[in-house]
C-alpha positions in Angstrom: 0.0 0.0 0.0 2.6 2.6 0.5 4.7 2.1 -2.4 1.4 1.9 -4.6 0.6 5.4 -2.8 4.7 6.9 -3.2 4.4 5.8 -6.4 1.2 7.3 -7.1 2.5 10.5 -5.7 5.9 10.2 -7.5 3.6 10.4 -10.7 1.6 13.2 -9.9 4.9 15.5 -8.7 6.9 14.5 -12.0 3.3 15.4 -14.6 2.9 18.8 -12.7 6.7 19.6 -13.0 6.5 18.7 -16.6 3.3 21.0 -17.0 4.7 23.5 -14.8 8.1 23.8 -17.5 5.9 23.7 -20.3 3.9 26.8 -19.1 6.8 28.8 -18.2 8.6 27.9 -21.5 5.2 29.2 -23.4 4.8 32.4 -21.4 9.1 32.4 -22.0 8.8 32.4 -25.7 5.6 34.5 -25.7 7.2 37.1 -23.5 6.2 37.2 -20.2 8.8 36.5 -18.2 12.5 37.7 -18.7 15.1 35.0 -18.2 16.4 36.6 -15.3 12.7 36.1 -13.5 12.5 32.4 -14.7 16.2 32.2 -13.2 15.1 33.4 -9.8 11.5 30.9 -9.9 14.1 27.9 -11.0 16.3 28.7 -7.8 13.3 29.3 -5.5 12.3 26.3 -6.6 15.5 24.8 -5.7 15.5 25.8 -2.1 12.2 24.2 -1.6 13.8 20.7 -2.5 16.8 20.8 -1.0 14.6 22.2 2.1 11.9 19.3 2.3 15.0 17.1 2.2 16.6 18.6 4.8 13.3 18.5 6.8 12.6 22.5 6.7 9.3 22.5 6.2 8.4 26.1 7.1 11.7 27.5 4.1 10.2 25.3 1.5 6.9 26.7 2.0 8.6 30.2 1.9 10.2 29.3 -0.9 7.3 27.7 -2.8 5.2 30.9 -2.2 8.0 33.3 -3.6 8.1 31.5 -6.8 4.7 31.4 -7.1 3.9 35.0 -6.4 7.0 35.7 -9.3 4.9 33.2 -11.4 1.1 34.5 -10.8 1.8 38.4 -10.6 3.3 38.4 -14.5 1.0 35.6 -15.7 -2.3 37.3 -14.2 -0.9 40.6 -16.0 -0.6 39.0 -19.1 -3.9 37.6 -19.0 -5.6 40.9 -18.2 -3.5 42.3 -21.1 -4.6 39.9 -23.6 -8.2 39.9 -22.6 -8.1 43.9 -23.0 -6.7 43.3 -26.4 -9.4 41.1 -28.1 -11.7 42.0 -30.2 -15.4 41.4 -29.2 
């Protein structure tokens, strides 16, 4: 039961990273982020791994919410920019 259940949740970790890089490399190529922001998310990011495994819970939580207020403030702006932009 618990490898069924670690490997269950070793899927769902590795198809959200995978979704999470193809989003950024989208908004990346579309413009949204610089490289310099998607440096700082990937090293955020980072820290919250080597965190859990060092048993920090409370820094990779920190960490997890820096990246994704870097990822959700340019994203959301985006959105609101393109959805001023079309044409009813």
């Amino acid at each position: 039961m618990t490898v069924t259940l670690l490997r269950n949740l070793a899927f769902v970790a590795r198809f959200t990273a995978v979704d999470l890089a193809h989003q950024l490399r989208r908004d990346l190529e579309r413009g949204v982020f610089s490289r310099q922001t998607l440096g700082l998310i990937g090293v955020a990011i980072a820290v919250a791994v080597f965190a859990l495994g060092q048993g920090a819970w409370l820094v990779a939580v920190l960490s997890l919410l820096l990246a994704g207020f870097f990822t959700y403030g340019p994203a959301r702006a985006d959105r609101r920019w393109r959805d001023d932009r079309r044409e009813p």
